[in-house]
Each structure stands twice: as C-alpha cells, then as structure tokens.
N, C-alpha and C positions, 0 to 999 in steps of 0.2 A: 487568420487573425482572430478570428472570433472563435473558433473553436478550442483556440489556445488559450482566452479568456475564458471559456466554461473548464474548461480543464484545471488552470488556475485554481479557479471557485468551489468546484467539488473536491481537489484534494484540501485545499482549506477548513471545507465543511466536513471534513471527513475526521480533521483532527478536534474541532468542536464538539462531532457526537461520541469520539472514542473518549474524550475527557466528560461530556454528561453521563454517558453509560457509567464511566467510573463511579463520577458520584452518587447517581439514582439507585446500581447496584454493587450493592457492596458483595456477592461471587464473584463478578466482571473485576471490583477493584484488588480484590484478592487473588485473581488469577494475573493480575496486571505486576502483582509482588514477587512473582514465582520466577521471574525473566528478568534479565535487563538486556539490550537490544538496540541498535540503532537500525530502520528499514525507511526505505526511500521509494517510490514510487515516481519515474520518470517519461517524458516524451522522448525518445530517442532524435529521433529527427530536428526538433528544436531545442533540444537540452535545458528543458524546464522540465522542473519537477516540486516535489518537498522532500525534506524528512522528519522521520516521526523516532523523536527519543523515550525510549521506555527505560527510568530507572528510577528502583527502590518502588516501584508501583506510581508513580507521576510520571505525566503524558506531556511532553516538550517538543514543538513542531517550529521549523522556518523553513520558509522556501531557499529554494535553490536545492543542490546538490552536494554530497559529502562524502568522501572519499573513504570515510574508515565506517562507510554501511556496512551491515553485517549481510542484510537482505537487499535486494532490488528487484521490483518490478519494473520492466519497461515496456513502452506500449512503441509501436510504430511510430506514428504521431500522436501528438493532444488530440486530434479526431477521433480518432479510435479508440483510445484511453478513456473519451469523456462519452461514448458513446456505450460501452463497455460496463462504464462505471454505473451506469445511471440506469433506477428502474424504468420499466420493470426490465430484470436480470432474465435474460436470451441463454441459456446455459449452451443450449449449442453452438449459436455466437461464438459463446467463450473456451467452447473446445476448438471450435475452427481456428480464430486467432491464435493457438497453441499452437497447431498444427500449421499453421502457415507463415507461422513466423511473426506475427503483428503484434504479439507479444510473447516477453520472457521473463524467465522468476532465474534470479543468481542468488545461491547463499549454500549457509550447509545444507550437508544431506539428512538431515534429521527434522522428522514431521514436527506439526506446532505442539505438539505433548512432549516432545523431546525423547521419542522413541525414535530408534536409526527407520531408513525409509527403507521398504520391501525392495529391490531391484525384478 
C-alpha cells in the first residue's frame, strides 16, 4: 500500500521535472519539438501507472493508463518501480530487473534519436 503511494508520487514528480527542465532549458524544450509521443510508465501487478504526452514540444501527464501508448515501461510492482526509480540510481539493479523480468520496456524498435536499434 505504501509503496504504491511512493510510486504514485515519483511518477507524478517526474512529469513536474520533465515540464521544469522544459522551461529552464530551452535544448531539452527543443529536443521536446523533435517528437510527439505518448509513453506510460506502469506497475504491472497493480495497474497503476501514468502517462506522459509529448506534443508540438508541451509536456501533458495524467494518471492512470492508455491504450494508444506508443512506449511502456513496466515494473513488476510499485515496489520495484519506485525503488528503481529513486536515487541514488543502482545501475546493476537496473540490469538485473531487465534480466529477471521485474521489468519491461514495449514500444518501437528505434533508439530515443530515432535511429533503428543495432540487433
């Protein structure tokens, strides 16, 4: 229960700093123009999450879930997601959850530059 409330709260905080960074820098709002995009970031297990809408360069979030995501992370549970999420950032952590399944990334196959991905 509580873990799904901190899960809650950082992906919230998350779409606060992607809309500050916007405005503080204007390369970040510029590279924010280059896409439009819907990605969602989800608990699997409890089916909370948010999404984050990117278009014409403005940054549009509500929770819940949305079906015409382009992107999706999901985490096992809010535990893991918000454990994941949060500094400081464990990089091995975040291979292992890869690797074990505690989370997943769905979308196309093409890296965030929009170059196709190596196989």
């Amino acid at each position: 229960m509580l873990s799904a409330l901190r899960f809650r709260i950082i992906l919230w905080g998350l779409a606060q700093l992607v809309k500050f960074a916007a405005w503080r820098y204007p390369a970040f709002a510029a590279r924010l123009k280059e896409r439009n995009l819907v990605a969602q970031l989800k608990a699997r297990d409890e089916e909370i999450g948010r999404w984050y809408a990117i278009r014409d360069g403005k940054v549009t979030s509500g929770a819940g879930l949305r079906a015409d995501a382009e992107v999706t992370l999901a985490f096992k549970t809010a535990g893991i997601g918000a454990d994941l999420l949060m500094p400081p950032i464990n990089w091995l952590d975040q291979i292992n959850a890869q690797r074990i399944s505690r989370s997943a990334s769905t979308g196309p196959t093409t890296s965030a530059t929009g170059s196709p991905r190596r196989s």
